[in-house]
Residue frames as a rotation matrix with the C-alpha (Angstrom) as fourth column:
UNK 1
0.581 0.814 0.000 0.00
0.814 -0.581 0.000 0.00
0.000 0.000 -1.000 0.00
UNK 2
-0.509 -0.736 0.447 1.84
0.627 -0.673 -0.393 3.05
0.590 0.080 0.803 -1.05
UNK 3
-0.655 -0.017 -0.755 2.03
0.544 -0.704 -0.456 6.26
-0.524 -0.710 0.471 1.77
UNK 4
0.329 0.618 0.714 -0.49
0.891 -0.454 -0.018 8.64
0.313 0.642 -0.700 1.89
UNK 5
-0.817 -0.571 -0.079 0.86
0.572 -0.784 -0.241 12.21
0.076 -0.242 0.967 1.51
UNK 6
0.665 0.642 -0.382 -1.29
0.709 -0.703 0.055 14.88
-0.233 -0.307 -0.923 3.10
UNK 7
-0.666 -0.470 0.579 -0.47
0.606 -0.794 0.051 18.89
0.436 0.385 0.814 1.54
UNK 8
0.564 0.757 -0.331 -0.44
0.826 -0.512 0.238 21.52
0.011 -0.407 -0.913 3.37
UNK 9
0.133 -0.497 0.857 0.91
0.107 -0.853 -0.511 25.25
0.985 0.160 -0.060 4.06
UNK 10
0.546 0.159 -0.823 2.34
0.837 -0.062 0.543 26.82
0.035 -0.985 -0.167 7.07
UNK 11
0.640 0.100 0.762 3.21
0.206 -0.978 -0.044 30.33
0.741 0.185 -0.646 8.16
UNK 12
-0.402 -0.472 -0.785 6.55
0.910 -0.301 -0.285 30.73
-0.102 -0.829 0.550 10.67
UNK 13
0.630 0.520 0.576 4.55
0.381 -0.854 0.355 34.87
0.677 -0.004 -0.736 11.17
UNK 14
-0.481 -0.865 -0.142 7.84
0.722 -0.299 -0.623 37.37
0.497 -0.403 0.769 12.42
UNK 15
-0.021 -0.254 -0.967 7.77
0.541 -0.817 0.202 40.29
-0.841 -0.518 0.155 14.98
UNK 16
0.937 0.072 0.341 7.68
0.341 -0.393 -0.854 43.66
0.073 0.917 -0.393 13.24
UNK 17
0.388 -0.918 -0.079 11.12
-0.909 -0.395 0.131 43.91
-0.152 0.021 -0.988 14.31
UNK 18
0.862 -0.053 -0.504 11.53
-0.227 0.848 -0.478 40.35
0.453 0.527 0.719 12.90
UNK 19
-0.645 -0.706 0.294 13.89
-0.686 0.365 -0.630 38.95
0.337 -0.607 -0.719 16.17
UNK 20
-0.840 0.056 0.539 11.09
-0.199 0.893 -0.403 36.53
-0.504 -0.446 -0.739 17.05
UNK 21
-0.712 0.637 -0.295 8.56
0.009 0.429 0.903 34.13
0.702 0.640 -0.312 15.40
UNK 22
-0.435 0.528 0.729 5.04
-0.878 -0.068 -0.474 33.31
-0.201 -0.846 0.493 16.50
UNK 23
-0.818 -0.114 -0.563 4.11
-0.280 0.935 0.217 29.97
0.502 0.336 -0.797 16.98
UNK 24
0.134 0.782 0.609 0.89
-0.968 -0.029 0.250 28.03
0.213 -0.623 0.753 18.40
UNK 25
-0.586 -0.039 0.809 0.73
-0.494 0.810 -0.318 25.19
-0.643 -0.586 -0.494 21.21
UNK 26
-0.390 0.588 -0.709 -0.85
-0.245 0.675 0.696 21.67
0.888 0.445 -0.119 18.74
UNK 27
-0.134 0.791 0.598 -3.66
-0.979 -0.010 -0.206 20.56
-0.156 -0.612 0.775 20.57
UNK 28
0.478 -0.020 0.878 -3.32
-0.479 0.832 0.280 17.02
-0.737 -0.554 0.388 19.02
UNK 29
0.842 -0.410 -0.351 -1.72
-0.207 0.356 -0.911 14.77
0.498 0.840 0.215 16.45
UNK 30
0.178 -0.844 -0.506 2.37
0.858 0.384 -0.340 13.69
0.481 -0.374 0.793 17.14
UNK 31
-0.491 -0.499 0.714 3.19
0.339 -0.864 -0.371 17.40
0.802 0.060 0.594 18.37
UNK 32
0.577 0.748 0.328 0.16
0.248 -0.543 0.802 17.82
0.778 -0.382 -0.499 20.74
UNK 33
0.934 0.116 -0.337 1.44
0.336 -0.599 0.727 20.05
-0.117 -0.792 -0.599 23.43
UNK 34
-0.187 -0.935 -0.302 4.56
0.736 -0.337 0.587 21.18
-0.650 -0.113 0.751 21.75
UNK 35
0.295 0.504 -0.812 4.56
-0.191 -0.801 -0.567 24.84
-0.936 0.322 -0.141 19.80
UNK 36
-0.338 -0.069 0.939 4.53
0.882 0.325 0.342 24.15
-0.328 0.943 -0.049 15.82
UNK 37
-0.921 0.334 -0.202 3.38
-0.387 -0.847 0.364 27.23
-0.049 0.413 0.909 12.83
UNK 38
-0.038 0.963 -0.268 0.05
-0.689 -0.220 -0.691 27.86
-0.724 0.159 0.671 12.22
UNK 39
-0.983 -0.174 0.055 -1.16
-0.027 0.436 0.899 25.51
-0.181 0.883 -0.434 9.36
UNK 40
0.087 0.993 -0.077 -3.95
-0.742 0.013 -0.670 24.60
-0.665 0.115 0.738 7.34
UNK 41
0.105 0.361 0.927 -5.01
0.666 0.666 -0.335 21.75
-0.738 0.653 -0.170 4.80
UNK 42
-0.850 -0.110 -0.516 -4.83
-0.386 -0.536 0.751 22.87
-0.359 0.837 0.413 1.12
UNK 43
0.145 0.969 0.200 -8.08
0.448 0.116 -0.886 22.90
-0.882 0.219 -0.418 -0.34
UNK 44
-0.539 0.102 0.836 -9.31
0.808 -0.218 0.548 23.71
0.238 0.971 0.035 -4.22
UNK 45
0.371 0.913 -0.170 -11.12
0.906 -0.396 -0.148 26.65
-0.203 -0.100 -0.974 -3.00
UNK 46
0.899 -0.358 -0.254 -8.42
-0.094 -0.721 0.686 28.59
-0.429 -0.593 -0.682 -2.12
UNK 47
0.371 -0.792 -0.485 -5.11
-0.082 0.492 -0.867 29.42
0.925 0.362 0.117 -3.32
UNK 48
0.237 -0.476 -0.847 -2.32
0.857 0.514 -0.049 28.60
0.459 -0.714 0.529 -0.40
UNK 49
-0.859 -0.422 0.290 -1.86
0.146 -0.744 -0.652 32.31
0.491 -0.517 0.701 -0.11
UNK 50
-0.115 0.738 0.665 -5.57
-0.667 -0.554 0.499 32.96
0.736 -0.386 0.556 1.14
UNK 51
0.458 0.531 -0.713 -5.94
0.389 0.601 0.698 29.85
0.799 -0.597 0.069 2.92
UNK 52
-0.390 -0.840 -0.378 -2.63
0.801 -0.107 -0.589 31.09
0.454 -0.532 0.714 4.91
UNK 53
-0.720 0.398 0.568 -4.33
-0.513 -0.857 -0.050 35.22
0.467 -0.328 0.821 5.30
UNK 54
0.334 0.937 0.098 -7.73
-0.492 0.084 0.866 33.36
0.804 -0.338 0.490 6.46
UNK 55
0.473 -0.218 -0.854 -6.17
0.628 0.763 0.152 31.16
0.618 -0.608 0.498 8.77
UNK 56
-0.639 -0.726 0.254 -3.89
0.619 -0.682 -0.391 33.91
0.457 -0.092 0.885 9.89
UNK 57
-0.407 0.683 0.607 -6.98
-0.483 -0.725 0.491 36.56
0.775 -0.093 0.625 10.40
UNK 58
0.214 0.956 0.202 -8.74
-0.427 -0.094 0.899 34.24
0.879 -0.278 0.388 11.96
UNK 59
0.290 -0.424 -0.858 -6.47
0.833 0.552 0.008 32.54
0.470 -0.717 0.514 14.92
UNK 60
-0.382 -0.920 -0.094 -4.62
0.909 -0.354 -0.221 35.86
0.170 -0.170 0.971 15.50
UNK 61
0.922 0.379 0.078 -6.46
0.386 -0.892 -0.234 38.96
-0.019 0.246 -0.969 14.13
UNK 62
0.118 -0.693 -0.711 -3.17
-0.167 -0.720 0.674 40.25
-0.979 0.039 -0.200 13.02
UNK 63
0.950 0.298 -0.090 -2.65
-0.005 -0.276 -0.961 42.18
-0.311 0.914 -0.261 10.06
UNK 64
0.183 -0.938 0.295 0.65
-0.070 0.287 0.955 40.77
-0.981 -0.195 -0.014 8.37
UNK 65
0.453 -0.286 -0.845 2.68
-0.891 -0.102 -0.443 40.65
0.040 0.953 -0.301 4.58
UNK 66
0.936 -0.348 0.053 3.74
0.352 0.932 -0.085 37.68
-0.020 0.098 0.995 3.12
UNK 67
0.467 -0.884 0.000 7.61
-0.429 -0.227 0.874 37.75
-0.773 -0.408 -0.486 3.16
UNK 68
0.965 -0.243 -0.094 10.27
-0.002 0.355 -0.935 36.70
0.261 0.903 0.342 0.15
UNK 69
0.397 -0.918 0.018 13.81
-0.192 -0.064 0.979 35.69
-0.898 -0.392 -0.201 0.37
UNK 70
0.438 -0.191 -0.878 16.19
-0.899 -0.094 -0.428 35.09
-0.001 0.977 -0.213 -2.06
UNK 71
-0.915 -0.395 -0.086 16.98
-0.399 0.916 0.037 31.23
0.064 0.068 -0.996 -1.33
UNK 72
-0.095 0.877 0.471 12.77
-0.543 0.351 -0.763 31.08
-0.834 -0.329 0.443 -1.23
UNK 73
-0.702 -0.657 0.275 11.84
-0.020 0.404 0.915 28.40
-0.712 0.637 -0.296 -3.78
UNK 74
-0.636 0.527 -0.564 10.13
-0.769 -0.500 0.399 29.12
-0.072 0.687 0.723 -7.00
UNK 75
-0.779 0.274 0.564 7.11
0.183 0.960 -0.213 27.04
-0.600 -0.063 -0.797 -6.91
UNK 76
-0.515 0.732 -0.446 3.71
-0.790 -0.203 0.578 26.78
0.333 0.650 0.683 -9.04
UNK 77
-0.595 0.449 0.666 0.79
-0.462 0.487 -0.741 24.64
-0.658 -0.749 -0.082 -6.63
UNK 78
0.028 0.571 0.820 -1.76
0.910 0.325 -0.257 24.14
-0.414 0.754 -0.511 -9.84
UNK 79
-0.200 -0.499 0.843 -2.36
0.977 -0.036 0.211 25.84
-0.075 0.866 0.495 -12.39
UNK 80
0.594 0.631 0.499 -4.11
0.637 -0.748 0.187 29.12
0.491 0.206 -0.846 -11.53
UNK 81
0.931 -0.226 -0.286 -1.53
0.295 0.006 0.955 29.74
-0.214 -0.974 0.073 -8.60
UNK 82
0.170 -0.985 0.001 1.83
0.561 0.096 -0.823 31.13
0.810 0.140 0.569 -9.50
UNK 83
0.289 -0.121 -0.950 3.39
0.955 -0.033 0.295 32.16
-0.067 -0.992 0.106 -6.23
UNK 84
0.786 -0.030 0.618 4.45
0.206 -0.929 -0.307 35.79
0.583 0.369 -0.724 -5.87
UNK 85
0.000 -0.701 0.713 5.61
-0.924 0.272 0.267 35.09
-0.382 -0.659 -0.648 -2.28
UNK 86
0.173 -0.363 -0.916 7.42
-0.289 0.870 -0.399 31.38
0.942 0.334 0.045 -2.96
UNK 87
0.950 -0.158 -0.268 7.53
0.311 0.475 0.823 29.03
-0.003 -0.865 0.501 0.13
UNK 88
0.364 -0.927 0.091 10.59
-0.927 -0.370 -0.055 30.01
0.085 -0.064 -0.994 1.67
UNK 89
-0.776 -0.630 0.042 11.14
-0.610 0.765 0.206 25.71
-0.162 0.134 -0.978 1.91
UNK 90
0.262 0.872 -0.413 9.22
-0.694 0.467 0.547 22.53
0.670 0.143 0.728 1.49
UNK 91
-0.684 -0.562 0.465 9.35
-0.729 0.550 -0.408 20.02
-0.026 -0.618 -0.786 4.14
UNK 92
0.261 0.592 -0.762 8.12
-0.090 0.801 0.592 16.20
0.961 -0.086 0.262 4.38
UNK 93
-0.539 -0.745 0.393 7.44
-0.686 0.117 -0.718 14.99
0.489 -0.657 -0.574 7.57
UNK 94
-0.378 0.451 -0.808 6.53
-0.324 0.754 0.572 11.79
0.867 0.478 -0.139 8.24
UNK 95
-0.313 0.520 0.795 3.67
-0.786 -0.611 0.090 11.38
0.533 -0.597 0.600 10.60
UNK 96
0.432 0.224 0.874 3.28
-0.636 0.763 0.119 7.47
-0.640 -0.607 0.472 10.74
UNK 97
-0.477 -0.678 0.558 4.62
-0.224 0.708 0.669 4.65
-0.850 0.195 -0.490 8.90
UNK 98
-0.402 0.473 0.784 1.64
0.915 0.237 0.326 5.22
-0.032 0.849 -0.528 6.36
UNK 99
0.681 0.683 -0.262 1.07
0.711 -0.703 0.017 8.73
-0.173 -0.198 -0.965 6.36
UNK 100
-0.717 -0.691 -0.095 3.74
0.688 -0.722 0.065 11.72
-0.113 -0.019 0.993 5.05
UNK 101
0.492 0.735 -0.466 3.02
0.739 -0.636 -0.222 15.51
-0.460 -0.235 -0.856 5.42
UNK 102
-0.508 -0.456 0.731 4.18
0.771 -0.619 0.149 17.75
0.385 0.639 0.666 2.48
UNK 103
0.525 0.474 -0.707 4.16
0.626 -0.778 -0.057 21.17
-0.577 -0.413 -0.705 3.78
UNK 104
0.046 -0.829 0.557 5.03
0.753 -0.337 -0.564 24.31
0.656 0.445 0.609 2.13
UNK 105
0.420 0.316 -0.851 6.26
0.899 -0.271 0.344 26.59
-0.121 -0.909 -0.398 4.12
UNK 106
0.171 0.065 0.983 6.12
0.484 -0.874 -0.027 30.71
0.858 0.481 -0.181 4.21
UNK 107
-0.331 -0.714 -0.617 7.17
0.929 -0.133 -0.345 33.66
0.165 -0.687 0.707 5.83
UNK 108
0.337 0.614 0.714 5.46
0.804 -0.582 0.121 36.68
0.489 0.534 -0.690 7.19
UNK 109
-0.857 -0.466 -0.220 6.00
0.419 -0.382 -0.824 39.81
0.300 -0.798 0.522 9.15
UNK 110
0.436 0.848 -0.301 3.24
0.893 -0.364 0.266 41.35
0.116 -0.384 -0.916 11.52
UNK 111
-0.290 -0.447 0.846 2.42
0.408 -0.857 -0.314 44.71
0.866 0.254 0.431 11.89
UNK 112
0.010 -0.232 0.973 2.10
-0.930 -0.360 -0.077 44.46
0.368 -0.903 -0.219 15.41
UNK 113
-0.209 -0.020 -0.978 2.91
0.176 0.983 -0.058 41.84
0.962 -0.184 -0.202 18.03
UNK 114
0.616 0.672 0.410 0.26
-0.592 0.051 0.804 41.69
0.520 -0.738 0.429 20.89
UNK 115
-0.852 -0.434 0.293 1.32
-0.515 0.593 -0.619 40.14
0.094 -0.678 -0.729 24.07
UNK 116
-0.099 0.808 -0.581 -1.25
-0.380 0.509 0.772 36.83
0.920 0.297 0.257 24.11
UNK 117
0.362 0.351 0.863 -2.88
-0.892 -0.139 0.430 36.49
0.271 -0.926 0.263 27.25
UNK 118
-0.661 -0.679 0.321 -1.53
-0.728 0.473 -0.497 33.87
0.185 -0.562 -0.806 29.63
UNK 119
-0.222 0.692 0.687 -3.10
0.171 0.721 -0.671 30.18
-0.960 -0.032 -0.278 28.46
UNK 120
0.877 0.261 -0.403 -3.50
-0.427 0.041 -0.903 30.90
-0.220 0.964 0.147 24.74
UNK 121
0.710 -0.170 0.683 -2.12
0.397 0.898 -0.190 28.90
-0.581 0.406 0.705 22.55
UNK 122
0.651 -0.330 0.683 -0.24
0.420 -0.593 -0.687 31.32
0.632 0.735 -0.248 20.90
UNK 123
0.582 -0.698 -0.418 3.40
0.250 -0.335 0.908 33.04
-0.774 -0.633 -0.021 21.98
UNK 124
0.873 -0.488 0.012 5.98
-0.396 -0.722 -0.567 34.86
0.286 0.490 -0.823 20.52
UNK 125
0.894 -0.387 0.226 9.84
0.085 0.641 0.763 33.25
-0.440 -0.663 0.606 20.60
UNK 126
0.485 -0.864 -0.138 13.28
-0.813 -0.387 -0.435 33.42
0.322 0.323 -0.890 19.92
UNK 127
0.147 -0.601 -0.786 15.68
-0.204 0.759 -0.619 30.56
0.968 0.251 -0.011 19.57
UNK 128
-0.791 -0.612 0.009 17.02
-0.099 0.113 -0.989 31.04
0.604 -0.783 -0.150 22.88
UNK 129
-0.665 0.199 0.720 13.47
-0.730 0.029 -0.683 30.85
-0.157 -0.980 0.126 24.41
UNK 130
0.486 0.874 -0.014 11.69
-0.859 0.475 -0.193 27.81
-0.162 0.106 0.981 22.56
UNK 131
-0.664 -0.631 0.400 12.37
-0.728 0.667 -0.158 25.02
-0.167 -0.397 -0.903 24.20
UNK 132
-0.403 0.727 0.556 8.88
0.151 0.651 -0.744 22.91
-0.903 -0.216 -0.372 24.14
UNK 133
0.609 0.221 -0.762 8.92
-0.751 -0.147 -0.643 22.45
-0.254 0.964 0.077 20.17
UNK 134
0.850 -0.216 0.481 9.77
0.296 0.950 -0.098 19.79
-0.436 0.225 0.871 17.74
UNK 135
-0.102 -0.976 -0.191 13.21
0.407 -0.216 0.888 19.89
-0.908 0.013 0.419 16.25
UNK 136
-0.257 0.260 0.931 12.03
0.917 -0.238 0.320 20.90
0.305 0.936 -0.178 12.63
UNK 137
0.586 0.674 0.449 10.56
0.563 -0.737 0.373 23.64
0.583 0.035 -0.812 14.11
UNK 138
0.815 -0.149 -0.560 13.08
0.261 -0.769 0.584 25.12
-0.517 -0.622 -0.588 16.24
UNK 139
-0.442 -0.885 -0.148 15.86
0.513 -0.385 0.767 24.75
-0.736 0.263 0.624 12.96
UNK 140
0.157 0.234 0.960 13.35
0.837 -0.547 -0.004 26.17
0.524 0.804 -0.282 10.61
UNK 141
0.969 0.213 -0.124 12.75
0.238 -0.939 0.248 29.28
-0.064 -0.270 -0.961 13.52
UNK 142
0.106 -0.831 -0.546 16.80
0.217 -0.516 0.828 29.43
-0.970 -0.207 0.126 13.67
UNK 143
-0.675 -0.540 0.503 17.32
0.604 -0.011 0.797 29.52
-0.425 0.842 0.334 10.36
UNK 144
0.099 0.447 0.889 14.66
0.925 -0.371 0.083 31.95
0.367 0.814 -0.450 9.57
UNK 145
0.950 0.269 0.160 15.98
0.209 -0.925 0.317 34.57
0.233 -0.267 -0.935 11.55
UNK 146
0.350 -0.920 0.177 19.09
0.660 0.376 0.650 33.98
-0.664 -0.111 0.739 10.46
UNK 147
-0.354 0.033 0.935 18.16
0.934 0.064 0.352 35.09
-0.048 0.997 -0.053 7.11
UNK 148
0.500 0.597 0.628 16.17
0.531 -0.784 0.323 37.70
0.684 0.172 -0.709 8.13
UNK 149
0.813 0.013 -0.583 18.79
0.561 -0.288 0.776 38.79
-0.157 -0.958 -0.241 10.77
């Protein structure tokens, strides 16, 4: 039986002084209670940039710009989609012995960064203070704010 690959997007969403990332606490799957990016499912409704802004609007209410780099990779999802912002990578990651997760994955920058009440799922971090996160996720946060540092 050949792996099923689930596709999806995720947002690492900078500071406007782009020194830390915001991440949210999973709730379940392998990751539950460690901090991971926002995602969503890809869906035919949407391209990957709106699903990302809706998802984005609605967890957060913050108003944010997608982000480009120059090692981001040119990509083209289907046909209607050419990317302006380009994931800045793609990662697989492999969720059971039948089951990979292709993600692409983007960069924004809020234009403000709210302090999230104490108990939300949501926080604001910097290498040096996210500790309770899978490893993918704490070299993607170093390494994006490498780039952007």
């Amino acid at each position: 039986m050949p792996k099923k690959r689930l596709h999806r997007v995720s947002i690492y969403l900078l500071d406007p002084d782009r020194r830390r990332v915001l991440l949210c606490r999973s709730e379940q799957g392998p990751f539950a209670s460690k901090y991971v990016a926002l995602s969503a499912g890809l869906n035919d409704v949407e391209t990957p940039l709106e699903t990302l802004r809706t998802l984005v609007t609605r967890v957060t209410r913050l108003d944010f710009d997608f982000l480009g780099h120059a090692t981001s990779m040119p990509t083209v999802l289907d046909e209607q989609s050419v990317k302006f912002f380009p994931p800045l990578h793609l990662q697989v990651t492999a969720i059971d012995q039948n089951t990979d997760i292709v993600e692409y994955v983007y960069v924004g920058q809020a234009k403000t960064a709210p302090t999230f009440r104490e108990g939300s799922p949501l926080n604001w971090f910097t290498p040096a203070t996210l500790r309770n996160a899978p490893t993918h996720v704490k070299a993607v946060v170093h390494h994006i704010l490498s780039l952007m540092g």
